[in-house]
C-alpha positions in Angstrom: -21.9 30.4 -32.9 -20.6 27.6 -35.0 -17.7 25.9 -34.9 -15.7 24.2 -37.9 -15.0 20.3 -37.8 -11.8 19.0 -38.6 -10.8 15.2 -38.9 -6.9 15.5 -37.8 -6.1 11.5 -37.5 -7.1 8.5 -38.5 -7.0 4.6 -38.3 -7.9 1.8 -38.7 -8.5 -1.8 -36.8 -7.0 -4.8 -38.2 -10.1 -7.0 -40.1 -10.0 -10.1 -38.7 -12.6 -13.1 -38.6 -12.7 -13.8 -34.9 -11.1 -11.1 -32.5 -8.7 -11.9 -29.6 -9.4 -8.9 -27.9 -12.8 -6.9 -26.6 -14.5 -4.5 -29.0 -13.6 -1.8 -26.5 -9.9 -2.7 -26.6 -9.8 -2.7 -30.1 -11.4 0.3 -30.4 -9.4 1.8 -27.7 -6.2 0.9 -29.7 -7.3 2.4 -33.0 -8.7 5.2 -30.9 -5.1 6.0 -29.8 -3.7 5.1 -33.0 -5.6 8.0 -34.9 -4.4 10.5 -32.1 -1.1 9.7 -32.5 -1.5 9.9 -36.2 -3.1 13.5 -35.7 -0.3 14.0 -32.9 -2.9 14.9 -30.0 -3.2 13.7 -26.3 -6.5 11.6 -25.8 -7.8 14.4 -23.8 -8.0 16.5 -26.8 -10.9 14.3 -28.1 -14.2 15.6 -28.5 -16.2 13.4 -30.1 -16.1 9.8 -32.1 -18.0 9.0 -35.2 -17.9 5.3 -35.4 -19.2 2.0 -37.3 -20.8 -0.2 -34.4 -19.2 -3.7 -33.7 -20.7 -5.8 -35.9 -22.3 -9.2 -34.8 -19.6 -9.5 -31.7 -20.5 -11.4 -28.8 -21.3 -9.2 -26.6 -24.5 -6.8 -26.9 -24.6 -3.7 -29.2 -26.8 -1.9 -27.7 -25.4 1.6 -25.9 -21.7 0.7 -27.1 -20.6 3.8 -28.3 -22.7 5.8 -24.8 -20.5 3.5 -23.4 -17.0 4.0 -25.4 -16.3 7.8 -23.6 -16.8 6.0 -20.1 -14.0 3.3 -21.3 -12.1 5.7 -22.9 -11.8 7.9 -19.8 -12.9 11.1 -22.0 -16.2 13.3 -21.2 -17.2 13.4 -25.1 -19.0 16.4 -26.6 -20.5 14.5 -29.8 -21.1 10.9 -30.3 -22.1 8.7 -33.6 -22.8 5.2 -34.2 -23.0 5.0 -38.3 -24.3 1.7 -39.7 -23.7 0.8 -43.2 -22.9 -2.5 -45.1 -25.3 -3.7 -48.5 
């Protein structure tokens, strides 16, 4: 059985040089900012498809594994997409 994917929010960070907040918070804020956009309840999330931190000060490695756990949401579908030139 398959299931169709829909994208029902979205949002952005702000693009900054130097961050005053965790990579977790500020994914955590956008996070919520695309479910409000899409007018769901965080629980309603299933999955995140999303760019990895960058060159932030702390380590990379297992970030979005880690994400659900922050985000307090068993996730069905992860994705860490790299991209740049």
């Amino acid at each position: 059985m398959t299931r169709p994917v829909t994208m029902v929010g979205g949002a952005m960070s702000p693009l900054t040089k130097l961050a005053d907040q965790s990579s977790f918070d500020l994914v955590r804020k956008t996070v919520d900012a695309a479910l409000a956009d899409a007018g769901l309840p965080r629980d309603a999330l299933e999955g995140l498809a999303i760019t990895p931190p960058g060159l932030a000060s702390h380590s990379t490695a297992m970030f979005v594994s880690r994400l659900g756990a922050y985000l307090g949401v068993p996730l069905k579908s992860l994705a860490c997409l790299e991209n740049g030139g």
